[in-house]
N, C-alpha and C positions, 0 to 999 in steps of 0.2 A: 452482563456485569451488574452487580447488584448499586443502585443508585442511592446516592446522598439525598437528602431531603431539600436540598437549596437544588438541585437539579432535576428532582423530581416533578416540584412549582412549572420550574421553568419550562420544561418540556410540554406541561399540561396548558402553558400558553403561547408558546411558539406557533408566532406567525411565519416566520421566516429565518432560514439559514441555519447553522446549526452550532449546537453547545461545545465548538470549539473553544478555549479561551483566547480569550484577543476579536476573534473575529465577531462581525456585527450579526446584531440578530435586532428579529421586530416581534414585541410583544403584545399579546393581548391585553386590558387593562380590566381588574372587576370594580377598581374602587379609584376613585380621586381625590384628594387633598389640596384647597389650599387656603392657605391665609391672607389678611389684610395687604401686609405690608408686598408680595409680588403680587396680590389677588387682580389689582385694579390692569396692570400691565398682560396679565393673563387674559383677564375679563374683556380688554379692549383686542386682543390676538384671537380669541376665540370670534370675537364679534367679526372681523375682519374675514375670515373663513366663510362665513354667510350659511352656517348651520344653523336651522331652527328651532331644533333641541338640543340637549346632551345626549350624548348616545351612551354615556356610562352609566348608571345607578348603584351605590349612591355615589354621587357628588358630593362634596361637601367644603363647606365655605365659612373661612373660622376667622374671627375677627378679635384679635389677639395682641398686638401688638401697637399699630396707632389707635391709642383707644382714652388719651389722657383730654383732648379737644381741646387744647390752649388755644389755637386761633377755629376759623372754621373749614378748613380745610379737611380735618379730620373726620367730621361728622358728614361732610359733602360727598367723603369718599365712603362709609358708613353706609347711605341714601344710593349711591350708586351701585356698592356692591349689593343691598338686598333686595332692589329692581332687576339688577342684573339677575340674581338668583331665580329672583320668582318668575323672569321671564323666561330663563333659560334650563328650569328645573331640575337648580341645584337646592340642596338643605342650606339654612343660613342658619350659623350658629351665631348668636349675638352675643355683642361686645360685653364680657364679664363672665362667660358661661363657661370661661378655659381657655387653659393655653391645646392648641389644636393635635399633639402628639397624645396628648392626656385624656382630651375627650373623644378621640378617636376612636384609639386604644381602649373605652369604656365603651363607646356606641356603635361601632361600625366593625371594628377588626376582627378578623375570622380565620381560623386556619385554613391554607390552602390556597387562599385568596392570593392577588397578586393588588400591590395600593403604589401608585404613583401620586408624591405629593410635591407640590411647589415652595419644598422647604426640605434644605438639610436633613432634617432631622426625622424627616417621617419614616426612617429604619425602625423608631419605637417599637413601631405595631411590630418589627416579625419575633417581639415576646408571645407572639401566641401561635406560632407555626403559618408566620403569611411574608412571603417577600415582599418587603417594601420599602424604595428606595425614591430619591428624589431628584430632582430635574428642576431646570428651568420651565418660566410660564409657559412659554411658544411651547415646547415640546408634549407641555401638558394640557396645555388647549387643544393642539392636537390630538392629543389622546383623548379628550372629553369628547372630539368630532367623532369618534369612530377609529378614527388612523391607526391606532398602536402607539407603542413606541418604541425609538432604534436607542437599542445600546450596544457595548464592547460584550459578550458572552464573557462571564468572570473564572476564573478559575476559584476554586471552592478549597478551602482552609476549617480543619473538621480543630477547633479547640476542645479539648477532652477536660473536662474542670473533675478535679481525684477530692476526692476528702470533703470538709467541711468547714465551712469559713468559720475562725477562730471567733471568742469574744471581741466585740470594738470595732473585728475588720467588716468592711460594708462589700456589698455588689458593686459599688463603685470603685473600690479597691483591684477588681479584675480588672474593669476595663482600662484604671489608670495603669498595668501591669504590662496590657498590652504594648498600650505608650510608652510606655518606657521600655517593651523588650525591642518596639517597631519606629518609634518614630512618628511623624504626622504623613510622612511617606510612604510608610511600610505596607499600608493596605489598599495602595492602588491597584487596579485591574484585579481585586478580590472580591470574595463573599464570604464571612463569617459564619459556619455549623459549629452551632456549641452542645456538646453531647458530654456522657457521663453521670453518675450517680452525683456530682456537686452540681450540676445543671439541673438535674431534675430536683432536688431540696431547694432553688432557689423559687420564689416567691414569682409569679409573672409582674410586678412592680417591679421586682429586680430584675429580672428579667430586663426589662424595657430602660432601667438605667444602662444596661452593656447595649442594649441594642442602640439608643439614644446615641450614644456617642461613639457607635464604628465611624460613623464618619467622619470622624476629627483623625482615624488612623488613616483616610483618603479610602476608605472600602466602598464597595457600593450597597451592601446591605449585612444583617446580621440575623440569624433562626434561631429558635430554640425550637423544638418539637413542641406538637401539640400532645400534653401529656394530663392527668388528673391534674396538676395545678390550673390548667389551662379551662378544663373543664370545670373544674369550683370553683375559677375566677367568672368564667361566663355566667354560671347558674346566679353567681352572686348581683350579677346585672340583669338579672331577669331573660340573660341570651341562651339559653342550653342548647339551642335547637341549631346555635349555630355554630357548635363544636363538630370539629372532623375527627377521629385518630390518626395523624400523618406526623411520620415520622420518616428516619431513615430506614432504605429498605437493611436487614439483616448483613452482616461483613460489607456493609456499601463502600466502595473507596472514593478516596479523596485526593486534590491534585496536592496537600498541600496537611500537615499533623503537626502539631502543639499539642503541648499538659502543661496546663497549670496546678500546683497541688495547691488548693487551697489553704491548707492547713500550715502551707509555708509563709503565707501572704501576712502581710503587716500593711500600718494605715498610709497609706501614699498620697503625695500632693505636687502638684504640677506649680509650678514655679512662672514668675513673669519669662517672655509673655507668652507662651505656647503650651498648647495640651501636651505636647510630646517630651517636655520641660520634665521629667517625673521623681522623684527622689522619695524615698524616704520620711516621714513626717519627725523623724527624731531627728532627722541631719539638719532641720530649720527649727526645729522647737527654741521656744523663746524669743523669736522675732517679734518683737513690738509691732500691733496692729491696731488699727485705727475702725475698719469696718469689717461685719461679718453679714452676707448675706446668705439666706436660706430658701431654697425653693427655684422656682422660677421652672423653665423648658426640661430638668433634668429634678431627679429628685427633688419634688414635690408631691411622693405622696402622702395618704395619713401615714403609715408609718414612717416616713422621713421624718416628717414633722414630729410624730409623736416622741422621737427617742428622743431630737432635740429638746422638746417639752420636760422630760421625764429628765436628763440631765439639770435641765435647770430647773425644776419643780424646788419651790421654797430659796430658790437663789434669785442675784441679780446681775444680770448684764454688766461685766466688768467698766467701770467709769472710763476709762477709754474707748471703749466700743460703740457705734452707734449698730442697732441692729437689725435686720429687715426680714421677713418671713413672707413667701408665696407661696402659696397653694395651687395646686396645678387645674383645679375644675371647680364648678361649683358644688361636685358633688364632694370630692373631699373637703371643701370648706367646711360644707354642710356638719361633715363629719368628725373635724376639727372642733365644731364649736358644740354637738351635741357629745363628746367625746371628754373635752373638758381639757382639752390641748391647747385652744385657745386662750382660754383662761390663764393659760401656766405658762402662756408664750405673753401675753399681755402683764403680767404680773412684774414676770422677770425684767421686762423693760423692752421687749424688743417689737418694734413696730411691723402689725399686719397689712399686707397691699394686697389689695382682690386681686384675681386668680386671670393676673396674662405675664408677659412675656416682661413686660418693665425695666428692672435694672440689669439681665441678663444681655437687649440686645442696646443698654446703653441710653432707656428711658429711664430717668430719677437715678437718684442714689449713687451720681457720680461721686468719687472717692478724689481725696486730696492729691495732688501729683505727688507720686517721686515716695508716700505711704501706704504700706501693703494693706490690702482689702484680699480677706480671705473669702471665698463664694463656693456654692454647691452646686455651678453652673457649668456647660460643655466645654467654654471657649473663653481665653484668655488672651484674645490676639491684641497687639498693641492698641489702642485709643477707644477699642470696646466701650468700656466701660465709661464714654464720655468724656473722658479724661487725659488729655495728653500727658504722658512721662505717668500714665498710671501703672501700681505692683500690684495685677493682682494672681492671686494662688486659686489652685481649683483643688477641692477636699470632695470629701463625704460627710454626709451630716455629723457622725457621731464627732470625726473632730472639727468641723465647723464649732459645736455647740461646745465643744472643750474648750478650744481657743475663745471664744465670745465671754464665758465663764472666769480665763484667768487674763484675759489682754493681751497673750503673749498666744503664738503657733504653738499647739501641745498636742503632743500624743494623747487621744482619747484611753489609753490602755491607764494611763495614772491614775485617772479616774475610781478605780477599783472595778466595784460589781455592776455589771449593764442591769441597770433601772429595768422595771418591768411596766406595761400597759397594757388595758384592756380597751378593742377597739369596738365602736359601736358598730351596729347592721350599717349596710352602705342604704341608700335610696338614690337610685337612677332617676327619678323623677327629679330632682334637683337639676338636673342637666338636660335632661330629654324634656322638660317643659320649655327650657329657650332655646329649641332648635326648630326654628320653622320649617314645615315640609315643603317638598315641590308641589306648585298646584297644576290641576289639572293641567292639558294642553290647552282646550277652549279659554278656559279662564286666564291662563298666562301668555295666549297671544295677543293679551289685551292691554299687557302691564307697558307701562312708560318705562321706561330707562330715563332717571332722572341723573344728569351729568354736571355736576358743579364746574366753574369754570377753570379748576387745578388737573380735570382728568383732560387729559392730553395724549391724543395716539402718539403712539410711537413713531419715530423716524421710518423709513423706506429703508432696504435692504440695502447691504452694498454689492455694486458690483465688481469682478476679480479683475483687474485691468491686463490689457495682452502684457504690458511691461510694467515693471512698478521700480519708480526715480523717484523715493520720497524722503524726507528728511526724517531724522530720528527726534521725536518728539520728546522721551523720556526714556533712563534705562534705569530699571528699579531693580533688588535683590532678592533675595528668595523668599520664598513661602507670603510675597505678598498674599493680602484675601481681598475679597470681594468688597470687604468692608475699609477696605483704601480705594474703591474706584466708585462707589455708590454708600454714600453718608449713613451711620449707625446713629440710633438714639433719636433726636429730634428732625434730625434732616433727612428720617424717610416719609415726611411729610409732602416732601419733593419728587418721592420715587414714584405717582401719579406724571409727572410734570420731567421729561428728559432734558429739554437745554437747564429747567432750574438744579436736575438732579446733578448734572455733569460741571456745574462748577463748583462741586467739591470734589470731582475726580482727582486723585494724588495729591490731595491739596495739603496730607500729612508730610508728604515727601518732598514736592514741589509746589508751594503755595499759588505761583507762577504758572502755572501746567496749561491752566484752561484757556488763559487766555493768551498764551503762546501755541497753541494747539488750533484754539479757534481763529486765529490772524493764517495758518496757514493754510492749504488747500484740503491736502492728502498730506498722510505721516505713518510709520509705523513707530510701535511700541515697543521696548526689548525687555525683559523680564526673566529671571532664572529660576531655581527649579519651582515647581508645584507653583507655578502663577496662576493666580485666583482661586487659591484654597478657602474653603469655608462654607460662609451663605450659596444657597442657589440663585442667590435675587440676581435675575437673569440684566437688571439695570448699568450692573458693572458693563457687562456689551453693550448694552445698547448708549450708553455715555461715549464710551471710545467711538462707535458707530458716528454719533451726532458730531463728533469733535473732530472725524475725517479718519480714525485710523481704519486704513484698508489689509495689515497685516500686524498681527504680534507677533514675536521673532523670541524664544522663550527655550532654556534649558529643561523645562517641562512644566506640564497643564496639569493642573486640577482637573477632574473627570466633568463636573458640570460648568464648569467655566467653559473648557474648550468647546464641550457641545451646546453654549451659549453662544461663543463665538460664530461658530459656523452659523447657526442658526438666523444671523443676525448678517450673513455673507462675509465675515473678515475672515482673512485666510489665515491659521494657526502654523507657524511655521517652527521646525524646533533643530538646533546648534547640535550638528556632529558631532565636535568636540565642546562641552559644558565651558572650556577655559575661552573660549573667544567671545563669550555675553564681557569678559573684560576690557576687549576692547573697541566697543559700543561709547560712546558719546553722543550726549545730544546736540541736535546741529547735523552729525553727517548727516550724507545721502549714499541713501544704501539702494541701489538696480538689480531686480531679479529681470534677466531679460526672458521673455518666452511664458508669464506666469501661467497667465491662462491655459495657454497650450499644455502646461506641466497637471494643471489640474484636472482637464480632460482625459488626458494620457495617461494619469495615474503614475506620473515618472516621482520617484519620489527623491534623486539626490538634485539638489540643485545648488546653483550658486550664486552667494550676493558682492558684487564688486561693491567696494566702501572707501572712505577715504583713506583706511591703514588696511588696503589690500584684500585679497579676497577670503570669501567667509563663506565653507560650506554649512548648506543646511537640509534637515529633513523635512519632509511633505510627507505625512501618511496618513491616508484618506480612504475611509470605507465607499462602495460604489454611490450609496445614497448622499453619502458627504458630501461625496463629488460632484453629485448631480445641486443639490444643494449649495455650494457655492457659485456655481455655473451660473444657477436660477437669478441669483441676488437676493438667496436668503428663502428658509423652509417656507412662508408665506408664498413668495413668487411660485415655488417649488410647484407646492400645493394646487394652485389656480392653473400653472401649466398642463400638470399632468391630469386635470381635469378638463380643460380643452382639448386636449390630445383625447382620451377616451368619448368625450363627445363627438 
């Protein structure tokens, strides 16, 4: 049977088990990703393992995100991760040289390749024909030992893109289309193949905008073929040599077929506070807004920027508007200002912020409460943005820069005729000068690991009690993220430091949480669908871990959340019927009797007596899961099943 291109990858790195969907499989890894903000929690997992190299090449370690230094925590952690680096030989890219999906995607990404990153969003890179999907730190430190990694085998979804995107409408406009045909749920236990005559006209930039944000539809990854865009993109990084032709094989099928025509598409915007929020950009035009930001993890490249520019070239930032512009690397900067973008972006009024992650994950540029801020960023989940009771909208450049231009949400099409730009030569040396290499072995078994006094191991694993009598700590609603159990914006100055990080756990929802959480022993957690959608930052576990909870009890999991869970020993437990997370109060006491035994056994109905009666639930647990909860967590795991071979 002729094969897909997302199953092809997979196949060429199958460790284990097979490309059923649903079922677990273990993969080989060529490339690793991570950044600042879970880097330090990875960095101290990996340490724990007692590996004295990486076993992956390249490695790579992007420092993106805390990178403002307001107290000194940030630069402690800064010091730590590029000791770590150099001991452990990884690349450190330093603080200002890009946000880590962008300079990746310039320096590392290849087709064919397979890239596990310690961050949402490192689907970017499969713009160039390479699966890459992301995980929690634990599972990627392990993966940097050598181990692999265990996921769900996805079932594969071929998007066919027909025609050609109209004037005004952007690459952002598909992926917002998705959202809106799918939801933030629609692409779990998936993988995104986008084939087609309208896929191969798009740009691999654009490219890497749809790929950038499958994961906001809950997907695990997103391809384009490695095709001459792919190839004129590399040559243009000075990489030719590391272009493959890999595509799908000839009539390959798929579990799973979409068309988009493009030529139907209009400019789309996602609404407070969800990406999956999608409508229309004429059904909101005219909403009075307050901020517009540009750039940042998602469309940030020169051409993002430029068309913004080119709109407003000889205008001025509407008097309501404050307005912000990143750039995604230092090479686009670079290119921005020899380009003469900058200039047209400074003119008009709108302020530039060097090239990280910033107002996207809720560092600066919070927005008024309860005042729409329109942005060209992935994710619009409540309090993001810094801001409790914050509106904000997620666009695409062109009407980003419409809206900034008249004050109000506008359809970029009113505008008239799409401005035109001329971009200059890229230079990869802009970027590739601030990435320090691995040094030798000799030489790096010499480096200190310098540790400020905010890096803090993580807690110990839990372990699955024979019975669990514990009280209901919190019951929250759906599509909670990651970004309600482990703080966004300034308080991941914390995610170093777990008791500091975990008393902001739910502290949007229940201010009360931590230290009603911490006064008790043991407690489970109840949560409905798609609990801990979002970030990878694997801290969301490890908080509930430190606070005692030994089980979530949840209408459905986020794909890296659960497998944070596990990884961390708490047991993921999920409601037969979705209607009884309603009647969950905190205070009960809910008894699974026999737990243990249920997780050994692989039994998967079980039941929890409560104080309004009893409450079936599911348990389904891959063999390694199994074993992994058992252990007290993929560490215990790990050190056991290497006693046993000794």
């Amino acid at each position: 049977m002729p094969e897909n291109l997302i199953r092809r990858i997979l196949a060429d790195h199958l460790r284990e088990g097979e490309l059923t969907p649903g079922e677990e499989i273990v993969l080989d890894v060529d490339q690793v990703l991570i950044e600042d903000a879970t880097g330090s929690m990875c960095a101290l997992q990996f340490e724990a393992l007692g590996v004295d190299r990486v076993a992956v090449s390249p490695s790579v370690l992007y420092v993106d995100h805390n990178v403002l230094q307001v107290d000194g925590r940030n630069m402690d952690e800064h010091r730590y991760l590029q000791t770590f680096a150099a001991r452990y030989g990884l690349h450190f890219s330093r603080p200002g040289n890009g946000i880590s999906h962008y300079v990746h995607l310039e320096r590392f990404a290849r087709p064919g390749a397979l890239l596990l990153g310690a961050d949402s969003h490192s689907t970017m890179s499969g713009a160039v024909g390479m699966v890459a999907f992301g995980a929690g730190g634990l599972d990627v430190a392990v993966a940097m030992a050598g181990h692999g990694v265990a996921t769900a085998a996805p079932a594969v979804v071929n998007v066919e893109l027909r025609g050609e995107l109209p004037p005004w409408v952007a690459a952002k406009d598909v992926i917002l289309e998705l959202l809106r045909r799918h939801g933030v749920r629609g692409g779990q236990g998936r993988a995104y193949e986008f084939t087609g005559p309208g896929a191969a006209a798009l740009s691999v930039l654009e490219r890497g905008s749809i790929c950038n944000m499958i994961t906001e539809l809950g997907a695990l990854a997103a391809v384009f073929p490695a095709d001459g865009q792919v190839r004129s993109w590399l040559r243009a990084q000075g990489r030719e040599d590391d272009f493959a032709d890999v595509a799908a094989e000839d009539d390959a099928t798929y579990d799973e077929h979409e068309v988009i025509e493009l030529g139907d598409l209009e400019p789309l915007i996602a609404c407070p506070s969800s990406p999956g929020s999608v409508v229309p950009v004429r059904e909101v035009a005219g909403t009075e807004v307050v901020q517009v930001c540009v750039g940042s993890s998602v469309n940030s490249s020169y051409e993002d920027l430029a068309i913004v520019g080119a709109v407003l070239r000889d205008e001025i930032v509407h008097p309501a508007i404050e307005m912000t512009v990143t750039p995604g690397s230092r090479q686009i900067l670079d290119r921005v200002a020899r380009g003469g973008v900058y200039a047209e972006l400074v003119a008009a009024g709108a302020r530039m912020l060097e090239p990280v992650c910033g107002p996207c994950i809720g560092v600066g540029q919070a927005p008024s409460a309860g005042r729409p801020s329109v942005r060209t960023f992935n994710r619009n989940f409540p309090g993001r943005s810094g801001t409790a009771g914050d509106q904000v909208y997620l666009c695409s450049p062109p009407t980003a820069a419409a809206t900034a231009l008249h004050g109000v949400i506008t359809d970029p099409r009113d505008l008239g005729e799409v401005p035109s730009f001329d971009p200059p030569p890229t230079d990869p040396r802009r970027v590739d000068d601030q990435i320090l290499r691995p040094r030798p072995d000799d030489e790096a078994a010499q480096v200190e690991v310098v540790r400020g006094p905010n890096i803090v191991p993580p807690p110990a694993g839990a372990q699955v009690p024979d019975r669990l009598a514990d009280p209901v700590l919190i019951v929250v609603g759906d599509d909670v993220s990651t970004g309600d159990m482990a703080p966004d914006g300034m308080g991941m100055s914390d995610w170093s430091n777990i008791p500091e990080c975990a008393r902001s756990m739910f502290a949007r929802q229940d201010p009360g949480f931590h230290d009603r959480a911490l006064a008790r022993e043991h407690g489970v957690i109840v949560g409905g669908h798609n609990y801990g959608q979002g970030s990878s930052r694997e801290q969301a576990a490890q908080a509930a871990l430190y606070l005692g909870a030994r089980a979530v009890i949840a209408a459905g999991f986020a794909r890296i959340h659960r497998a944070n869970l596990i990884a961390q020993g708490i047991v993921p437990l999920e409601f037969v019927d979705a209607e009884d997370h309603g009647r969950a109060e905190t205070d009960q006491t809910w008894t699974i009797e026999g737990l243990r035994d249920a997780v050994e056994a692989g039994i998967e109905e079980l039941t929890a007596s409560t104080d309004v009666g009893e409450v079936r639930l599911r348990l389904r647990l891959a063999p390694r899961e199994r074993a992994t909860l058992l252990a007290g967590g993929t560490i215990a795991r790990l050190r056991s099943e290497s006693v046993s071979r000794a």
